[in-house]
N, C-alpha and C positions, 0 to 999 in steps of 0.2 A: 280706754279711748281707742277707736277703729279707725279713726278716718283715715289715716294713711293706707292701712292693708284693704279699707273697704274701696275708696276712688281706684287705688293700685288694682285692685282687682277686676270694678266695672269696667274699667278703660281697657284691661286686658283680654277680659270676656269679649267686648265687644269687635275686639283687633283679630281675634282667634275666629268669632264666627265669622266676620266679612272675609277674612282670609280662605276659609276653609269651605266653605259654600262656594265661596267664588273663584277657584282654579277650577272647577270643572265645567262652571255655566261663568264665563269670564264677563257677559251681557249682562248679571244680574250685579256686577259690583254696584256702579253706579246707581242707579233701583233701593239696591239696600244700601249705599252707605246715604241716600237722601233719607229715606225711611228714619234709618237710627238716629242722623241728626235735628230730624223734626219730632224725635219721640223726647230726646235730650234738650230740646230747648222746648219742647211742652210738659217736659216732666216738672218746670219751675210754674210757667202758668199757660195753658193751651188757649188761655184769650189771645195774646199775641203771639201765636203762630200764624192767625191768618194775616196779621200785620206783616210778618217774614215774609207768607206768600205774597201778600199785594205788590210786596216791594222788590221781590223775586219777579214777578210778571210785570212790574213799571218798568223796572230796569230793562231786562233781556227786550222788551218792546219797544223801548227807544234806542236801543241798539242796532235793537234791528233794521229799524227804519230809517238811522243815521249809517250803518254800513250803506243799506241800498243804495240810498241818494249819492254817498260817495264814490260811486261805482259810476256812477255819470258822469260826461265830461264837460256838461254848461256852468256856467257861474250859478243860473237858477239851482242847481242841485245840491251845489258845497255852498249854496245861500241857507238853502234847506236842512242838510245834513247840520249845521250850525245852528237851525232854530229847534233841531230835533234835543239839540245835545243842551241848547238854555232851558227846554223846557224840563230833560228830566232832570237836570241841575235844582231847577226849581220846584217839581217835585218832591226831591228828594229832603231839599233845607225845609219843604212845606209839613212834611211829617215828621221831621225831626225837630222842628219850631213846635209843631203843635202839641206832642207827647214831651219834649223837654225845656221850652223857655215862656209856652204863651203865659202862664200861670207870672212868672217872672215879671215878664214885660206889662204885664196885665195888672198888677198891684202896684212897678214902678209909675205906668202911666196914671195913674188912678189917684197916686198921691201928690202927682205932680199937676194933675188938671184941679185937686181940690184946692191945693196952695197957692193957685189964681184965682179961686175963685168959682170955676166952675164944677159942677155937682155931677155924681153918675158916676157908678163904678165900670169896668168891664168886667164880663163873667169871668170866675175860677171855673175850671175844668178840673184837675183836682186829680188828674190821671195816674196814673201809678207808670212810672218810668222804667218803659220795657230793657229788660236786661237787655247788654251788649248793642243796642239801636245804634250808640255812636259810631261803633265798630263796623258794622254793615253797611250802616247809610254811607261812610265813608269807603268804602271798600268798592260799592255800585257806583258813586260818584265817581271812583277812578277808574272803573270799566268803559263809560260813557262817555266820560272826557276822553281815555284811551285811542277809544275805535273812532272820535271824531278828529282825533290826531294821527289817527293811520297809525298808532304805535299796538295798536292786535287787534287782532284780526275777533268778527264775529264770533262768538260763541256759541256752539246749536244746544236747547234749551235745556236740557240736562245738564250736560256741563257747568250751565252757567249756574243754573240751579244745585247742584253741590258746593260749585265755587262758593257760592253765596251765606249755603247753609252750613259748611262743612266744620263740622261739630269738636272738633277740638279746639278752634280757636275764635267759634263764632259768638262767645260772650265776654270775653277779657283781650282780641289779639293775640298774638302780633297784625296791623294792618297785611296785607297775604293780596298783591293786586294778580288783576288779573295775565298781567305779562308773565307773571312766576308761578302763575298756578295753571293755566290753558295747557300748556306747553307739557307739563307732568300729567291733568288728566286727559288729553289725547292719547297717550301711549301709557298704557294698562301695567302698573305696576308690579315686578312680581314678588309673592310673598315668600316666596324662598332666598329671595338675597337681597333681605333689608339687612341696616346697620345697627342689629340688634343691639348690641352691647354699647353703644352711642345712644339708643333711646332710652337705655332701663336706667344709663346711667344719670341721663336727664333729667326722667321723672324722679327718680331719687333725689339727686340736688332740687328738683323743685321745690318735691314734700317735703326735705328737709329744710330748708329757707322758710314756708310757709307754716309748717305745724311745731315748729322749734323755735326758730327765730324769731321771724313776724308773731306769732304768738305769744311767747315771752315776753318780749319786750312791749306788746301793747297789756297786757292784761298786769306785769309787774308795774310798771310805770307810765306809759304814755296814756293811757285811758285816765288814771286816774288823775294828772296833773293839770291834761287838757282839761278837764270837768271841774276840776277848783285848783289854778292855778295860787289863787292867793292863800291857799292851805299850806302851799310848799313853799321853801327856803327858795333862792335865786340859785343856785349853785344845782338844785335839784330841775330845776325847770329849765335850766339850759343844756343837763344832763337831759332832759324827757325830748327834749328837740333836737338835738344828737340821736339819741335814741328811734326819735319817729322814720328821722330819713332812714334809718336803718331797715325799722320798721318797712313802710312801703317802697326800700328798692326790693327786700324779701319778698314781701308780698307779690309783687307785684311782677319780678322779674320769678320768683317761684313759677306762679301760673305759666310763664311763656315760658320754661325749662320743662315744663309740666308736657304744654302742646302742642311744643316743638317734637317730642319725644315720643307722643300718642301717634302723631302725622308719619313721623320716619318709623314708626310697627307700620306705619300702611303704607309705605313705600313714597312719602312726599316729605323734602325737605322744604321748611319754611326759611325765608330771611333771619337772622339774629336781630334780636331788637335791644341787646344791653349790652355795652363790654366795659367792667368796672369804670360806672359815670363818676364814684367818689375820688377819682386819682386825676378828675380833667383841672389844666390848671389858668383856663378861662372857661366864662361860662359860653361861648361858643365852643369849644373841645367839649362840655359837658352836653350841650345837645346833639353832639355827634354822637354820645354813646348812652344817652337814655332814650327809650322809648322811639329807636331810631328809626321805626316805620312811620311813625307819628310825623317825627322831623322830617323826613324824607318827604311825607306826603304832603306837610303844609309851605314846604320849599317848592314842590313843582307844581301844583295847584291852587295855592295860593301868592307865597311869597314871587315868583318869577312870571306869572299874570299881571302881579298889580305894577312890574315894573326890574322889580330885582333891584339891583344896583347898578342898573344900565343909566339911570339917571345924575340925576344932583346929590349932593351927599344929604341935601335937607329931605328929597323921596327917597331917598335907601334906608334914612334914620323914621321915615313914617312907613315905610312898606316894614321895616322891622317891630316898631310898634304895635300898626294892622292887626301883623300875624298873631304875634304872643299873645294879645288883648283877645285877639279868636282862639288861639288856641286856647285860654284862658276856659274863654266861655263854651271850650267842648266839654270840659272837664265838668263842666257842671251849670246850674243859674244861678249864681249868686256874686254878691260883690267881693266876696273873698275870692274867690278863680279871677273875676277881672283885674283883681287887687295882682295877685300872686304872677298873671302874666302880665301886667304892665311893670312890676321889679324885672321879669327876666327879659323885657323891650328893653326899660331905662340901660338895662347892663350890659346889655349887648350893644345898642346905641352906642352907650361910651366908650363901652371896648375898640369899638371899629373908630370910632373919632380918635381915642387916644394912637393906634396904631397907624393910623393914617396921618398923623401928625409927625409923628417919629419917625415916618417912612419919608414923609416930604423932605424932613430936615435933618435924614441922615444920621439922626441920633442912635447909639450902642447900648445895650443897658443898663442902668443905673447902679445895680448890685452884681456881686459878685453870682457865678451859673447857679451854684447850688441856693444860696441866701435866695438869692432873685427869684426860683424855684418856688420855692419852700412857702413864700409871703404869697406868690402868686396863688397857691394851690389855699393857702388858709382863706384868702380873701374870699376865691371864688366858691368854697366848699362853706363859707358864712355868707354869702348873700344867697347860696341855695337853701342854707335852712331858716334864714330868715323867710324867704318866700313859704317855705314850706309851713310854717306858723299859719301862716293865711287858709293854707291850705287844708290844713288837719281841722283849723276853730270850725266852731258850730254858725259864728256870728262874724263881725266887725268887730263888736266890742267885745267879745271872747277873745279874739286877736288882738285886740290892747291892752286888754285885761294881761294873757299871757306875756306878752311883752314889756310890763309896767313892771309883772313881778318877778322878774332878772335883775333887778334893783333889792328886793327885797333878801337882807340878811337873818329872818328870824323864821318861826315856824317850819323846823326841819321838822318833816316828817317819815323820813326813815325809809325814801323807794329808793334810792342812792346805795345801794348794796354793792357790793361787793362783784357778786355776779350780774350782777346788772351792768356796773361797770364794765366786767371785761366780754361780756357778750357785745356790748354798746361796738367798743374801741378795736375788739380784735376783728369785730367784722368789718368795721372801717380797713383795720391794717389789712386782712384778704385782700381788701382790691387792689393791694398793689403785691401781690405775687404774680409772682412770673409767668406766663403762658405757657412756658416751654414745663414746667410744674405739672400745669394740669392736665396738658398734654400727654406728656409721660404715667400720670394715675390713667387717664384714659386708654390708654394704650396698654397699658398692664391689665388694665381691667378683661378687655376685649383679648389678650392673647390665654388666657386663661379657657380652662375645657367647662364646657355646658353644665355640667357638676356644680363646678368650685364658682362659677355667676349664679346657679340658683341658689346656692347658699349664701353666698354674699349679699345677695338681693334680698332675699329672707333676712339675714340676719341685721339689713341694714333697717327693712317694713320696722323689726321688733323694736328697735335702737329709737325708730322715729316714736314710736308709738309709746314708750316708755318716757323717753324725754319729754314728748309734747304737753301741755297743758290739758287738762278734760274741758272738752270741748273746742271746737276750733271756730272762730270767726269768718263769716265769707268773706272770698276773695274782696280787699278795697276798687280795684277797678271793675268790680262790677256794678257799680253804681253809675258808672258814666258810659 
């Protein structure tokens, strides 16, 4: 099984050529690192490359012309620059509606116009769901919004066109706006004093989360429990959902360890988008630390447009709704995503109600620090893998299905091992090790000589490669 020594390899191949062509003709980074990453998101399917381009050339064009107009100093022009910035708004949701939800809304409206009565489907499109689209289309949406809010400046078209394509993180994330990326590709990074020993160690912790963990645990138990929940004992099916969240923070924060790591070889650091989400002990602390470009982006472009909580506490409790219910539906079209984000609306909702009530009236709390702790963090770490049920099922009634059979004492069938177990549990207990822990392995790693890191590094490729399962599953967020 390669895939660790073969990705470790291409990503380094490709860090060594941009690097190494490019200190003598420093003009040609940009040039080739567009090249490579139009070659890496055409190496999956080069039909939607030109989709990358179109959306590369809507973007940087209404950019453009919402910089200009801002530049004026009539009401006419910041009337204009504003209808510059709804239209590639609109744009933007227009192509990502049509490759990811028309199909969706198109059979929901179909079956609801038949159930009155009237006849006529809408057409399926049928499209096959361009890797990483969520990812982009959001990423350009925040450039445009950006520069019509004076928060960065123009982009000249290369720039933005790496920005946009820049191939470590343009199919999985992290969101990478453009105020944190302009800024690093103006000034030409150089490839002799990156923080080597910070990315090898990242992509490492990546692969290892992804082809160790994430892997194990869907291929010993979460795949198959998902698929016939009523095969397995209840004891086993609350183990496989335990399990899953395990599952996709591995996955899923793998990848962004991964190209977080690939970016700092090439001299750009990106934002963090994870810091242990299993130790938050509300589920607002929990969206502080997962998928925190996500969070970040649907707080100031959505959640704080449609209101914030500058209002009534009945609009903060529906601007919080809004958001999750959309975030819901970036993740995917189906009623399981809208399911999954209207639990984490309800819970946030009532978080803020219940704390706003306690605040009015003074109240201390109820249990003793640590007790109070302890119930707090179970509660909120069970209504995120309850969500996550929704999340993982194929269906609705998949998601009832698995949920019905958490009740069920009989039909043990034997994915409850032992090692399953303590991979499940201990990778829970990691996320509450210490910073200063990992800090210090980091630091050890990095003062060590050029020697005793390529051995390391080596000998860590062999360790993945050996533990890992034969055959590795792709990334889960590449689907959305």
């Amino acid at each position: 099984m390669l895939f660790p020594t073969f990705a470790f390899g291409a990503f380094f191949v490709v860090v060594f050529v941009v690097n190494w062509l490019t200190r003598p003709h420093p003009t040609l980074w940009k040039p080739l690192m567009l090249g490579f990453s139009i070659f890496f998101y055409g190496w999956w399917s080069w039909r939607f490359v030109l989709l990358l381009a179109a959306t590369i050339v809507i973007n940087w064009v209404v950019g453009h012309f919402t910089a200009a107009n801002l530049q004026g100093t009539g009401r006419d022009d910041a009337r204009t620059a504003r209808w510059w910035v709804r239209i590639g708004v609109v744009a933007n949701l227009g192509i990502l509606g049509v490759f990811k939800y028309w199909d969706f809304f198109a059979v929901e409206l179909s079956n609801l116009l038949e159930s009155v009565g009237i006849s006529g489907t809408l057409p399926i499109l049928e499209y096959t769901l361009p890797v990483g689209i969520s990812f982009y289309t959001f990423q350009a949406m925040s450039y445009i919004i950006d520069v019509g809010r004076r928060n960065v400046r123009e982009m000249a078209p290369m720039d933005f066109a790496v920005y946009l394509s820049f191939f470590p993180q343009l199919v999985a994330g992290p969101i990478v706006r453009a105020s944190e990326m302009a800024p690093q590709l103006a000034a030409r990074p150089d490839p002799r004093y990156v923080p080597a020993a910070e990315a090898f160690g990242l992509i490492l912790n990546g692969l290892f989360k992804k082809v160790v963990i994430s892997s194990f645990l869907a291929s010993e138990i979460v795949d198959g429990v998902f698929a016939d929940p009523g095969g397995h004992s209840g004891p086993e099916v609350v183990l496989a959902v335990y399990a899953y969240a395990v599952q996709i923070y591995a996955d899923f924060s793998g990848y962004t360890d991964i190209a977080i790591g690939v970016a700092l070889l090439l001299g750009f650091r990106f934002p963090q988008n994870f810091s242990a989400p299993y130790r938050a002990l509300t589920l607002q602390d929990f969206w502080r630390r997962w998928h925190m470009t996500l969070s970040r982006w649907l707080r100031d472009y959505l959640y704080v447009p449609l209101g914030g909580n500058r209002g009534s506490r009945v609009a903060t409790y529906r601007n919080l709704m809004l958001v999750m219910l959309l975030g819901g539906l970036w993740h995917g079209s189906t009623w399981n995503f809208v399911i999954w984000g209207g639990i984490h609306g309800v819970v946030l909702a009532v978080e803020r109600l219940v704390r706003e009530r306690r605040e009015r009236h003074g109240l201390g709390p109820i249990l003793p620090v640590g007790i109070g702790e302890a119930v707090r963090w179970l509660v909120t770490f069970h209504v995120v893998c309850l969500a996550w049920v929704f999340f993982r099922s194929e269906s609705l009634s998949a998601s009832v299905e698995m949920l019905g059979a958490i009740a069920n004492f009989d039909n043990y069938a034997g994915t409850a091992t032992p090692l399953v177990i303590a991979v499940t549990f201990g990778a829970l207990a990691f996320q509450f090790m210490p910073q200063a822990w990992a800090d210090q392995i980091r630091e050890g790693f990095a003062d060590l000589s050029w020697l005793a890191q390529g051995a390391a590094v080596g000998l860590a490729l062999v360790a993945i490669d050996v533990l890992g399962p034969s055959g590795v599953a792709p990334f889960i967020y590449f689907q959305f």
